[in-house]
C-alpha positions in Angstrom: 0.0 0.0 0.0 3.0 2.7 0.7 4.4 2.1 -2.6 0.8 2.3 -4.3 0.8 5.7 -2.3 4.0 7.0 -3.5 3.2 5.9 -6.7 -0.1 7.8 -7.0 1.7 11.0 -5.5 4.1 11.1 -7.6 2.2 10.8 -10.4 -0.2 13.7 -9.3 2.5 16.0 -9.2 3.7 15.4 -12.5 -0.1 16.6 -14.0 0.0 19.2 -16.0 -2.9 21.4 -16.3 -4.8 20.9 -19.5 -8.1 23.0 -19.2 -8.8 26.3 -17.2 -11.2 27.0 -14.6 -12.4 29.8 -17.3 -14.1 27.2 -19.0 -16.2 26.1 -16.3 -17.2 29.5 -15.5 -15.8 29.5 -12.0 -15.5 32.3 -9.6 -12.6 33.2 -7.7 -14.4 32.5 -4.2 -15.9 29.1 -5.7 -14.7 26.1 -3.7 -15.8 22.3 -4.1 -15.8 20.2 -1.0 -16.4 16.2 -1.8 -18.0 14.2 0.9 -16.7 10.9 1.0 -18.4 8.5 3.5 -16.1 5.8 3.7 -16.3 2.1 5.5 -13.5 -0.9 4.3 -12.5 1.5 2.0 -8.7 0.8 2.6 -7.8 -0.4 -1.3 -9.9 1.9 -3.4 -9.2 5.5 -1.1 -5.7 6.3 -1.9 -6.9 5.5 -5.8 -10.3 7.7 -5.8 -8.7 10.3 -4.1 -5.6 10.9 -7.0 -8.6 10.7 -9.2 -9.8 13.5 -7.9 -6.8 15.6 -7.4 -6.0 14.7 -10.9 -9.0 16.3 -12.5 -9.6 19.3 -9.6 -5.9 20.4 -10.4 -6.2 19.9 -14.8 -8.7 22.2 -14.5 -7.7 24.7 -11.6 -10.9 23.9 -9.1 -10.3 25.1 -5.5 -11.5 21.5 -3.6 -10.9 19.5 -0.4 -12.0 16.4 0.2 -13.5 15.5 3.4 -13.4 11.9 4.5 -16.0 10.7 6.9 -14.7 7.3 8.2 -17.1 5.0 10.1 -14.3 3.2 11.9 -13.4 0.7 9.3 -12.0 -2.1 10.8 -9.6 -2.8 7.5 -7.3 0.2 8.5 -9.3 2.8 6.0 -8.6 5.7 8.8 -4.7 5.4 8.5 -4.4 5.4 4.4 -6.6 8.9 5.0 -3.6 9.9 7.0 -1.5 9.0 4.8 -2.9 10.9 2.5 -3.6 13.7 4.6 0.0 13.8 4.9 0.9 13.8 0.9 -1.4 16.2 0.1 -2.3 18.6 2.9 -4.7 19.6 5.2 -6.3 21.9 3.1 -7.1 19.6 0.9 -7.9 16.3 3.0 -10.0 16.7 6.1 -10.7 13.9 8.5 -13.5 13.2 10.3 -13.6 9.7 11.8 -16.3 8.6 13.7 -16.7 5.8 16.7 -18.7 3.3 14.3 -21.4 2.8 11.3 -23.6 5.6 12.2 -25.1 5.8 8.6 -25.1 7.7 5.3 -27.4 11.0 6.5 -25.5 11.9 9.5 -21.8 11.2 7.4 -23.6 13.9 5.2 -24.4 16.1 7.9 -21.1 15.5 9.7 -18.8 15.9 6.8 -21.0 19.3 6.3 -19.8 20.8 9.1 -16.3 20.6 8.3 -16.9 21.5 4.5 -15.6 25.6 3.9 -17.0 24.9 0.0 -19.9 26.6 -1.0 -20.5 23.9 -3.3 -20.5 19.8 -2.3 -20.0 16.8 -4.0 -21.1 13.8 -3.0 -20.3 10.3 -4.8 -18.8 7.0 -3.4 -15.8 6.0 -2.7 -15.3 2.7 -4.3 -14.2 4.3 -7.4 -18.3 3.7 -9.1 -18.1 7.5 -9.6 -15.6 8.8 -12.1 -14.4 12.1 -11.4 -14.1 12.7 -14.2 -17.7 13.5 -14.8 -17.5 16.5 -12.2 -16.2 19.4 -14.8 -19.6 18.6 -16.4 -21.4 18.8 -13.1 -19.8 22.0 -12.5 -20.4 23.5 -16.1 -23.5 22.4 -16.2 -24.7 23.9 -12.9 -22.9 27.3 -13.9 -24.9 27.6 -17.3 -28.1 26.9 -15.4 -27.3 28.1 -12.2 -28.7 24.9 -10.7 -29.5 24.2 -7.2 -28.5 20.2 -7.9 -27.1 18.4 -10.5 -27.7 14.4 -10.3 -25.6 11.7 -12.1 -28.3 9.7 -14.3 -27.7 6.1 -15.6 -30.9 6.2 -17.5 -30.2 9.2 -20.1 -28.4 9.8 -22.9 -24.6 8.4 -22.7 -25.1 7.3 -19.0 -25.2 3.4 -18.1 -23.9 1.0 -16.5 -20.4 -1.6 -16.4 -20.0 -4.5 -14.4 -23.1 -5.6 -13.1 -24.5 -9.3 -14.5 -28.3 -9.2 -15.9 -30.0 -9.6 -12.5 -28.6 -6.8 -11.1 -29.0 -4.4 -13.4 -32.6 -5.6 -13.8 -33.4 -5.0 -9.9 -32.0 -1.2 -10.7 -34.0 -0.6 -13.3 -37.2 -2.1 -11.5 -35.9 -0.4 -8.4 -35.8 3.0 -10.4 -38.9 2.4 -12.5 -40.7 1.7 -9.0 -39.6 4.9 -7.2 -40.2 7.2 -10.2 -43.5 6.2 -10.4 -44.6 6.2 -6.9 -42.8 9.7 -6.0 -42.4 11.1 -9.8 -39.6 13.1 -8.4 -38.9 15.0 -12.2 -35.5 13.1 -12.6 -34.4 9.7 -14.5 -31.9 8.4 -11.6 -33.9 8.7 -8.3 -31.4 6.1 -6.7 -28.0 7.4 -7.6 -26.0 9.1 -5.1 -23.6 11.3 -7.2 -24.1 15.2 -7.2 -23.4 18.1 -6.9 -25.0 20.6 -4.4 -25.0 24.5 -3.4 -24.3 23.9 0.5 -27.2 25.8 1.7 -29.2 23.4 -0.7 -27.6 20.1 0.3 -28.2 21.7 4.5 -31.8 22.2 4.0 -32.5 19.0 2.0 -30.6 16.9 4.6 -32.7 18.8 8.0 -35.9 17.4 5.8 -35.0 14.3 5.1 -35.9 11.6 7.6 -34.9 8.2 5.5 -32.2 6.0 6.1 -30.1 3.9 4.0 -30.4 3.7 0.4 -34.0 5.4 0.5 -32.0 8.5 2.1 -30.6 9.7 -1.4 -34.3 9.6 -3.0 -36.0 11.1 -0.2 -33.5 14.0 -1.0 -34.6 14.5 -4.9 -38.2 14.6 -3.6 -37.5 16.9 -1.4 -35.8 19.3 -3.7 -38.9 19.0 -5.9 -41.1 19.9 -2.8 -38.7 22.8 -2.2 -38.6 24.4 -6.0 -34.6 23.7 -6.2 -33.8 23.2 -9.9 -32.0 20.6 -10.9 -29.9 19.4 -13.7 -28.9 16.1 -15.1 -25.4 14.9 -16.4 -25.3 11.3 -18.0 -22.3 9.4 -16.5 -21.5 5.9 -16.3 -21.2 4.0 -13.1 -18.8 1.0 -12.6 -19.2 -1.5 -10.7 -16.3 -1.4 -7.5 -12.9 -2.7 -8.0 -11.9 -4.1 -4.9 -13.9 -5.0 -1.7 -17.5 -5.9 -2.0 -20.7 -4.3 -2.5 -22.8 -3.5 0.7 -26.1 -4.1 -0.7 -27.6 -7.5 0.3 -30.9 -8.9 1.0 -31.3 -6.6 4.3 -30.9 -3.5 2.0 -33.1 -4.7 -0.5 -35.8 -5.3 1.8 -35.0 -1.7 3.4 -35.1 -0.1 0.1 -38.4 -1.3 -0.4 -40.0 -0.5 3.1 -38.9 3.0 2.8 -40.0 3.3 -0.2 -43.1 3.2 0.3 -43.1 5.0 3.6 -41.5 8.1 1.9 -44.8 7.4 -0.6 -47.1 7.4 2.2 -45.4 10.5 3.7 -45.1 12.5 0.6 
C-alpha cells in the first residue's frame, strides 16, 4: 500500500494542467468540497482520491476532500492519513467517527467541516468517475442549478459490471420509485451530485430516510422545495476491490422506505 501511495503521488505532481477554470465558469471564491463516506475502504481510497486531485488540479478547481470514516475495521482511517500527509490539510480533512452511524448523518457531519460553498457527494469505491465533475460543475454554472444528479438512465449514461439480474433489480428499483414519487428526474437512486451547501443543508434537516432510500427522499424533497435541478449522464462502474454492501437486508429496506416516503409525501 506505501508504494501504491507514493506511486499515486508522484504521479499527481507530474499533472499538467490541460483545461482552465475559465471554462467552467468558475468564480474566484468558488470552492468544491467532496464528501466521501467511507467504510472498508482501505484499497480503493488512496486511488479515488488521485482521481480527484488529478482532475480538480487539470482544471484549476479550489477542492478539499473531506473523509467521513465510520471506523473501518480494514485500516481505511490510517491510508486517510497518509494521505492527509501527501497532500495537505487543506485539501484532505478527516472526520472519523466511533462506528457505522449511517449515510445522513456522514452527510451532515462531513457538512460541518466542509468551507465549499458547493459539495460533491459520490462513493468511494471508485463507481463514480471524477471525471464526470467538470460537467457537473459546467452544467450547474450555465443553469445556475440548485443540484445536479448523475443519471444512468439518459443519454450516454449506463452501467459496467453488473450481470443481468442486477441491473434488472436497478431498473425495476428506479422504475418503482419514479413512479410512486415522480420526483422529475431519470436516476432517483443514484448518489452522485453536486450541491449548493445551503441546498444540500436544507435538503438533509428534511430528510428523515435512512439507508439507500435517504438519497431519493433528498430529490423529492428538492422537488417539494422548487430547487432546480440538472442532469449529467455518467456511467457508473461496478467497485474494483472490496464488495458491495447491498444485500438482502438493503433490499428489503429499500423497499420499506419506499413506500413510507410514498405514504409521507
Amino acid at each position: 500500500m506505501a508504494s501504491l501511495l507514493t506511486s499515486l503521488m508522484g504521479g499527481s505532481s507530474a499533472t499538467t494542467r490541460v483545461a482552465s477554470g475559465d471554462s467552467l465558469g468558475l468564480a474566484p471564491s468558488d470552492k468544491y468540497s467532496v464528501l466521501l463516506p467511507t467504510y472498508n475502504e482501505r484499497a480503493n481510497l488512496p486511488v479515488i482520491v488521485w482521481m480527484l486531485v488529478k482532475v480538480f488540479r487539470e482544471y484549476g478547481i479550489n477542492y478539499e476532500i473531506v473523509i467521513i470514516d465510520d471506523n473501518s475495521p480494514d485500516g481505511t482511517l490510517d491510508i486517510a492519513k497518509q494521505l492527509q500527509d501527501a497532500y495537505g490539510k487543506e485539501h484532505i480533512v478527516l472526520n472519523p467517527r466511533p462506528g457505522k452511524l449511517g449515510l445522513g448523518t456522514a452527510y451532515i457531519d462531513g457538512i460541518k467541516r466542509a468551507t465549499g460553498n458547493y459539495i460533491i457527494i459520490m462513493d468511494a469505491d471508485m463507481s463514480h468517475h471524477p471525471k464526470f465533475i467538470p460537467e457537473f460543475i459546467r452544467l450547474q454554472k450555465q443553469n445556475n442549478y440548485d443540484v445536479v444528479t448523475g443519471t444512468r438512465y439518459t443519454g450516454s449514461g449506463g452501467v459496467h459490471g453488473w450481470d443481468l439480474r442486477r441491473k434488472l433489480t436497478s431498473r425495476v428499483a428506479n422504475y418503482i420509485a419514479a413512479t410512486l414519487l415522480q420526483p422529475g428526474v431519470s436516476d432517483l437512486t443514484g448518489s452522485f451530485r453536486l450541491y449548493k451547501k445551503p441546498v444540500l443543508s436544507k435538503l438533509i434537516s428534511a430528510t428523515i430516510s435512512k439507508g439507500y432510500v435517504f438519497q431519493m427522499e433528498m430529490m423529492v424533497r428538492a422537488r417539494q422545495f422548487g430547487f432546480t435541478i440538472g442532469e449529467v449522464p455518467i456511467t457508473f462502474v461496478d467497485r474494483v476491490y472490496g464488495e458491495s454492501k447491498m444485500g438482502a437486508d438493503e433490499i428489503v429496506g429499500y423497499l420499506l422506505g419506499l413506500f413510507n416516503l410514498f405514504a409521507s409525501t
